[in-house]
C-alpha positions in Angstrom: 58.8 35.9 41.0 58.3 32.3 41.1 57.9 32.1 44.6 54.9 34.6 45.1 53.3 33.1 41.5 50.7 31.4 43.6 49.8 34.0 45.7 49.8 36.9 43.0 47.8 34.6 40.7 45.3 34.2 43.3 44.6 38.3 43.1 44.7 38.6 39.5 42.2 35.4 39.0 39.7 37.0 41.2 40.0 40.2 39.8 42.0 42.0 42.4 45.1 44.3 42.4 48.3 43.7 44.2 51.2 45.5 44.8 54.5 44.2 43.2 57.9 45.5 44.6 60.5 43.7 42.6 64.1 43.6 43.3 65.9 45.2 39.7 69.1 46.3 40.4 71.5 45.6 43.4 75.3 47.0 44.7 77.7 45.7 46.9 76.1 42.9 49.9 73.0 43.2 49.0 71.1 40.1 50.9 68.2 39.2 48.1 69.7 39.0 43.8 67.6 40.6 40.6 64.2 39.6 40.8 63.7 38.9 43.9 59.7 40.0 45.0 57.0 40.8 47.3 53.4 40.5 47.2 51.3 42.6 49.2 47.6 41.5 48.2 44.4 43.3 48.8 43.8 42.6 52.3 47.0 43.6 53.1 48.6 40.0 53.8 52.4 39.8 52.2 54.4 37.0 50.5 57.7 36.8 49.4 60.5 38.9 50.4 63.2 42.1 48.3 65.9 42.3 51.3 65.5 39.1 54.4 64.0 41.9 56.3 66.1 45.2 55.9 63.4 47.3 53.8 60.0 45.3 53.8 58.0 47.5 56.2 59.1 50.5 53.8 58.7 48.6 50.6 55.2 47.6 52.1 53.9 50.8 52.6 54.9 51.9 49.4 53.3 49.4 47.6 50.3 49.9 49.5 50.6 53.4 47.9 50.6 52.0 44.6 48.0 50.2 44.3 45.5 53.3 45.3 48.0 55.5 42.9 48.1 53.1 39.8 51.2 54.7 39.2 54.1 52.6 39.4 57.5 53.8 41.7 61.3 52.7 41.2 63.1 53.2 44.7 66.1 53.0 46.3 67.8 51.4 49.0 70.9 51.7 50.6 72.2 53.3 53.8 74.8 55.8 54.3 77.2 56.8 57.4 75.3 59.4 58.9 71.9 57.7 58.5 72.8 54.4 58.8 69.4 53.1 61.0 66.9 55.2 59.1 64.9 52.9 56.2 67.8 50.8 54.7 70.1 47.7 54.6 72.0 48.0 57.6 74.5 45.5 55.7 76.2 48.5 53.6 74.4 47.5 50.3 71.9 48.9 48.0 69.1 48.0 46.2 66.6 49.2 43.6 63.0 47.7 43.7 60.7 48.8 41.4 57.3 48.8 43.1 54.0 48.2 40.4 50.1 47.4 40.8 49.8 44.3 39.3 46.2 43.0 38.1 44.3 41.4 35.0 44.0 44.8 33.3 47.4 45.6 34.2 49.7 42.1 33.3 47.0 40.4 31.3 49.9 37.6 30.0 50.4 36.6 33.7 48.3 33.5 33.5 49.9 32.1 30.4 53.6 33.0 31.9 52.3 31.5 34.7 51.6 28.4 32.6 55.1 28.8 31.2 56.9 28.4 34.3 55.0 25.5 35.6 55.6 23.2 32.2 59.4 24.7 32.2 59.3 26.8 29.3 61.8 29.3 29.1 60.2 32.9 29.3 61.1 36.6 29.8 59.9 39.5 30.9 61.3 43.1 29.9 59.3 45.9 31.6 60.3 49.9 31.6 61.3 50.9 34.9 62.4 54.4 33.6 61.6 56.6 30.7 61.3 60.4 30.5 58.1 60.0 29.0 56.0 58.9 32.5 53.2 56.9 30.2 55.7 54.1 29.0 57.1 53.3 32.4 55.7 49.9 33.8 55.1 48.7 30.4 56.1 45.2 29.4 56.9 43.2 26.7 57.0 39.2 27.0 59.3 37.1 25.3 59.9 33.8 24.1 62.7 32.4 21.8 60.0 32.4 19.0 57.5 34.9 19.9 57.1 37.9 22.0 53.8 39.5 23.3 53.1 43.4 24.1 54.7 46.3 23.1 57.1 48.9 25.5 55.9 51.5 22.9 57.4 51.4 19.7 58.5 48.7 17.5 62.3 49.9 17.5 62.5 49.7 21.2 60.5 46.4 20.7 63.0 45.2 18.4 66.0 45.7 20.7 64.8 45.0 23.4 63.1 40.6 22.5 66.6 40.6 20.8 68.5 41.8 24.3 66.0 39.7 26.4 66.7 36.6 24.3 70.1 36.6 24.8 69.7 36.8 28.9 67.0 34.1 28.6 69.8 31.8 27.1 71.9 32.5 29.8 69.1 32.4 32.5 69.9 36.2 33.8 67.7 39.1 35.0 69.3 42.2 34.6 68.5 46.1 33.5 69.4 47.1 29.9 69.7 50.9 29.3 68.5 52.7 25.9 67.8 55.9 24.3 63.9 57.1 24.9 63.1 55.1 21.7 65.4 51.9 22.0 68.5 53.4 20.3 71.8 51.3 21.2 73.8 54.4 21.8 71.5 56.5 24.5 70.2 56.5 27.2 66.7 57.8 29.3 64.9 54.2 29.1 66.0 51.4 31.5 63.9 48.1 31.3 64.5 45.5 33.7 64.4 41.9 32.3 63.4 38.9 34.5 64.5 36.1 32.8 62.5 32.6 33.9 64.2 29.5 32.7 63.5 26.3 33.7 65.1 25.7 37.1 68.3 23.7 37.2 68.0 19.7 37.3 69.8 18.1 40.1 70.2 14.6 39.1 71.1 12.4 41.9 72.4 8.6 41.0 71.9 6.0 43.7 68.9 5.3 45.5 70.1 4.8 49.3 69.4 6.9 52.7 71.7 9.7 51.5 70.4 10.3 48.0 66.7 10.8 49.5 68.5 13.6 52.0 70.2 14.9 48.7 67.3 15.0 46.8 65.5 17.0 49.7 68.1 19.2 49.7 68.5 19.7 46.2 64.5 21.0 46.3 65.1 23.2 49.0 68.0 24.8 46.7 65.5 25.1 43.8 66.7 22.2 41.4 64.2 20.2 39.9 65.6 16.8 41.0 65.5 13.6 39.3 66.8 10.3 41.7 67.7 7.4 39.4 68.5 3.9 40.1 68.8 0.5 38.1 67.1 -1.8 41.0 63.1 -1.2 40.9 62.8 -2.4 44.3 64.7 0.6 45.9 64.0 3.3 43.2 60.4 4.3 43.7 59.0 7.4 44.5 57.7 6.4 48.1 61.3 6.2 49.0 62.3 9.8 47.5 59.2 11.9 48.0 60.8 15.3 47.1 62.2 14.6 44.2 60.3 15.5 41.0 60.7 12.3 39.4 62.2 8.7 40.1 64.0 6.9 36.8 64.5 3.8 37.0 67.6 2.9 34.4 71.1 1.8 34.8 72.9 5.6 35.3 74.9 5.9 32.7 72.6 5.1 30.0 70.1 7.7 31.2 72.5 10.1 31.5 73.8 9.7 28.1 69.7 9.8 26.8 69.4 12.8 28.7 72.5 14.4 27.0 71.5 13.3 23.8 68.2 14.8 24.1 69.7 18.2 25.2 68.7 17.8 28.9 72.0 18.3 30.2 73.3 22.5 30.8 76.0 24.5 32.3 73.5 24.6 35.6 73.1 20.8 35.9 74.5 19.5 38.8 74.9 15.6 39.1 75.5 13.6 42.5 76.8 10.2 42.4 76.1 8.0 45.3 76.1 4.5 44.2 80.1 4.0 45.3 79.7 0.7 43.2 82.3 0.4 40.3 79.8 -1.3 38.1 77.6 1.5 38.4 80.4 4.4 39.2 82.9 4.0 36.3 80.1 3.9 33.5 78.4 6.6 34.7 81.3 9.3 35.5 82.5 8.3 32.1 79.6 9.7 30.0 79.3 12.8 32.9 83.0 13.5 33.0 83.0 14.0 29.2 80.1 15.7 29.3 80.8 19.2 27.4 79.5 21.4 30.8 77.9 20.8 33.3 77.9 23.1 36.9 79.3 19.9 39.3 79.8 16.4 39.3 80.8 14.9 42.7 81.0 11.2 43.7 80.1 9.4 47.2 83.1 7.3 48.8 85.6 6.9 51.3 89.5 7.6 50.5 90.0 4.3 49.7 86.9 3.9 47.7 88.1 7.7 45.5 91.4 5.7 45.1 90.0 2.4 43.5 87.3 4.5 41.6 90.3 7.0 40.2 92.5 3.8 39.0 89.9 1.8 37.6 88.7 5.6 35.2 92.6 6.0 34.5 92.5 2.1 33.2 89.0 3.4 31.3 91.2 6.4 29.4 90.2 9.2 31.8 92.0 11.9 31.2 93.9 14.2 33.6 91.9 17.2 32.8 88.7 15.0 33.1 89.0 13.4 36.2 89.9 16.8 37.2 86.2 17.8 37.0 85.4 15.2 39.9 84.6 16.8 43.2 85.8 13.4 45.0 85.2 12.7 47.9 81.6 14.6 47.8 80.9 17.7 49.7 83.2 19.7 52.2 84.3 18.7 55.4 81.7 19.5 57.9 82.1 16.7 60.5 78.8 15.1 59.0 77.7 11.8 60.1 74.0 11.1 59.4 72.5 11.4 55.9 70.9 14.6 56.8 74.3 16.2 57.5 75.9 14.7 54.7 73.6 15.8 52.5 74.0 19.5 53.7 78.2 19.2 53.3 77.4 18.5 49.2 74.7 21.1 48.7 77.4 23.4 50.4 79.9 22.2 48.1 77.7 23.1 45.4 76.5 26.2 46.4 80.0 27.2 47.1 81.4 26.3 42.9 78.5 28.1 41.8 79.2 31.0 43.5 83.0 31.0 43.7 82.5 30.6 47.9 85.8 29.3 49.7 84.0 27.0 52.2 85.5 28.9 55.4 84.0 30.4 58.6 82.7 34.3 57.5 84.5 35.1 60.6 87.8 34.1 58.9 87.4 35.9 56.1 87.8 40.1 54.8 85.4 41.2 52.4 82.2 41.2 50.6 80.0 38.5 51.6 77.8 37.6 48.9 80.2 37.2 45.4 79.3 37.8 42.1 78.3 34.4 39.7 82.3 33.3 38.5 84.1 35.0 41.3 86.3 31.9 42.6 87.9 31.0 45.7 89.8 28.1 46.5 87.9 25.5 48.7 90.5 24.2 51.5 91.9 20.8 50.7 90.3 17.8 52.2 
C-alpha cells in the first residue's frame, strides 16, 4: 500500500471514497506479491498496480462497483486451458485481490497509519476478507507491538488475531491467516489478510565516490531507505548523493558498529562497501562480517584488490566461515563499465540472494519464474 498512500490519502482527507483492490493471496508466477494495490479514486483516475497489467481493467471495473455497492468483494484470478485470453494472467498464475471502498467513515485509522509508515514505525493491518457472517467481512483491526486499534468482531478473534499479526510484523510478512467464525485456532470460515508495514530495509552504502551515488540511486529505486557514509566531509555531503535519505559523515566502521549497537542493523540490511581502501575496508568488514545477520555484504575491488583485502582480514582473525559472507568482487558479471551499469550488476546481485535467483538468462532456465523468499540457486562463478 505504500505506494498509493498518497493518492488514497488524498480521497479520504477530502472526504471521498475510493476503491481498494488489494493483492491477498497469490499461486504459482503470479507477477505482483501480497499487498500489492490499486487505487481507483472518485473521478475515476487509477494509481498503483495488483498484476503489471494482466487484470487491471477487470479489477477496475469492479472496484468502480464497490464503491457505489459499499459492499466489499474478494475475487479471483487465474486462467485456465480452455479460457486462457478471457480476464486473467496470461502467465499461468493466480491471484486473489480483495476489492474494498475505502474512506474516513470506512478506515478511520488511515491517517495515523499513514503517519506510522512515514516516521518508520512498524504497523499492521489484519482485515476479514471472508466470514460466513457477511457483516464482519472488510473489518479491520490495527496493530502495533504495544497496542492494537478496532475490533474484527469479538475479543477472541481480536485476541488471536494482534497475537498472529504481531508475529508477521516481526518478520515483515503479509499473509492470510484462517480461523473458525469466532477466531478458534482449530476452524475455519474466517480468513483475514494481514499487511504487515515495517520499516523499509536500510541500504547502507560505505564510500562516497561516482559509484556509491549510482548505488544509492539504485538502492531507492529497490525501496531501501539508503544511508551513504563517508569519513572525508569534503566528498560526503548530500549535494553529491541526492537520493539517498541521509549522508553520515563517520569513519565506516565505527558507524556501523553504533548502528548495531543501537539495534539498527536486521536480517533485511544490506551493506555496500566501495571505499577499496584497506584503512577503511578491513575495519569496516570486520564489525559487518561478524555481524549476527544481515541480508548481504559485498565489497568494491578488482581481483587483485579482493586478494590483498582477503590476506590482510585472514592476518585480522577472519574466519573461514566469515569471510565466507563477503560477496567479493561486488555484483554479477554484467559486462558493466560506467557507474550506472555497475551499480545495476550489485542491485542484481542483491535482488538475486534475497530471492534465491541464479543470475542467468530466463531463456536458460526451466521453471517457475518468480521464487519463493529462501528458495536458493547457485549464482555462476565469477
Amino acid at each position: 500500500m505504500r505506494d498509493v498512500l498518497s493518492t488514497l490519502l488524498a480521497v479520504w482527507r477530502a472526504g471521498g471514497t475510493a476503491g481498494v483492490g488489494t493483492v491477498v493471496r497469490t499461486f504459482r508466477s503470479a507477477p505482483r506479491p501480497a499487498g500489492a494495490a490499486m487505487v481507483v479514486a472518485p473521478d475515476g483516475t487509477v494509481a498503483g498496480s495488483v498484476s503489471g497489467g494482466c487484470v487491471e481493467g477487470s479489477v477496475y471495473e469492479l472496484a468502480t462497483e464497490v464503491m457505489a455497492s459499499g459492499t466489499p468483494v474478494l475475487q479471483r484470478y487465474g486462467v485456465s486451458d480452455d479460457d486462457a485470453f478471457e480476464v486473467g494472467l496470461t502467465c499461468g498464475g493466480i491471484l486473489d485481490v480483495f476489492v474494498e471502498p475505502v474512506s474516513a467513515n470506512t478506515f478511520h485509522q488511515l491517517s495515523a497509519i499513514a503517519d506510522d509508515i512515514e516516521a518508520h514505525r512498524p504497523v499492521a493491518v489484519a482485515t476479514v476478507i471472508a466470514h460466513p457472517d457477511a457483516s464482519w467481512v472488510g473489518r479491520r483491526l490495527v496493530v502495533h507491538r504495544d497496542v492494537a486499534d478496532g475490533s474484527l468482531g469479538s475479543q477472541r478473534a481480536d485476541a488471536a488475531v494482534t497475537d498472529d499479526a504481531r508475529g508477521l510484523l516481526a518478520a515483515g510478512r503479509s499473509e492470510v491467516l484462517t480461523y473458525g467464525p469466532d477466531g478458534q485456532r482449530r476452524g475455519e470460515g474466517m480468513e483475514v489478510f494481514v499487511a504487515s508495514h515495517a520499516p523499509r530495509p536500510r541500504m547502507l552504502v560505505f564510500g562516497a565516490i561516482d559509484f556509491a551515488a549510482a548505488v544509492a540511486q539504485q538502492g531507492a529505486f529497490l525501496g531501501y531507505r539508503v544511508t551513504v557514509c563517508d569519513a572525508r566531509p569534503v566528498f560526503a555531503t548530500s549535494a553529491r548523493f541526492p537520493t539517498a535519505d541521509e549522508v553520515v559523515v563517520d569513519w565506516p566502521h565505527r558507524y556501523l558498529a553504533a548502528q548495531a549497537e543501537a539495534g539498527a542493523i536486521d536480517a533485511r540490511t544490506v551493506i555496500c562497501v566501495l571505499t577499496h581502501d584497506p584503512k577503511f575496508d578491513v575495519p569496516l568488514l570486520e564489525v559487518a562480517l561478524r555481524l549476527p545477520e544481515v541480508a548481504y555484504i559485498g565489497a568494491m575491488g578488482s581481483r587483485r584488490t579482493h586478494e590483498d583485502r582477503m590476506a590482510r582480514l585472514r592476518d585480522a582473525g577472519m574466519t573461514t566461515a566469515e569471510l565466507a559472507r563477503l560477496s567479493s568482487p561486488i555484483g554479477l558479471d554484467l559486462g558493466g563499465r560506467t557507474p550506472e551499469e555497475t551499480a545495476v550488476s550489485i542491485a542484481a546481485e542483491i535482488i538475486a540472494r534475497r530471492w534465491g535467483g541464479g543470475g542467468r538468462p530466463l531463456a536458460h532456465v526451466d521453471g517457475r519464474i518468480h521464487h519463493e523468499q529462501g528458495e536458493r540457486q547457485s549464482l555462476p562463478a565469477s
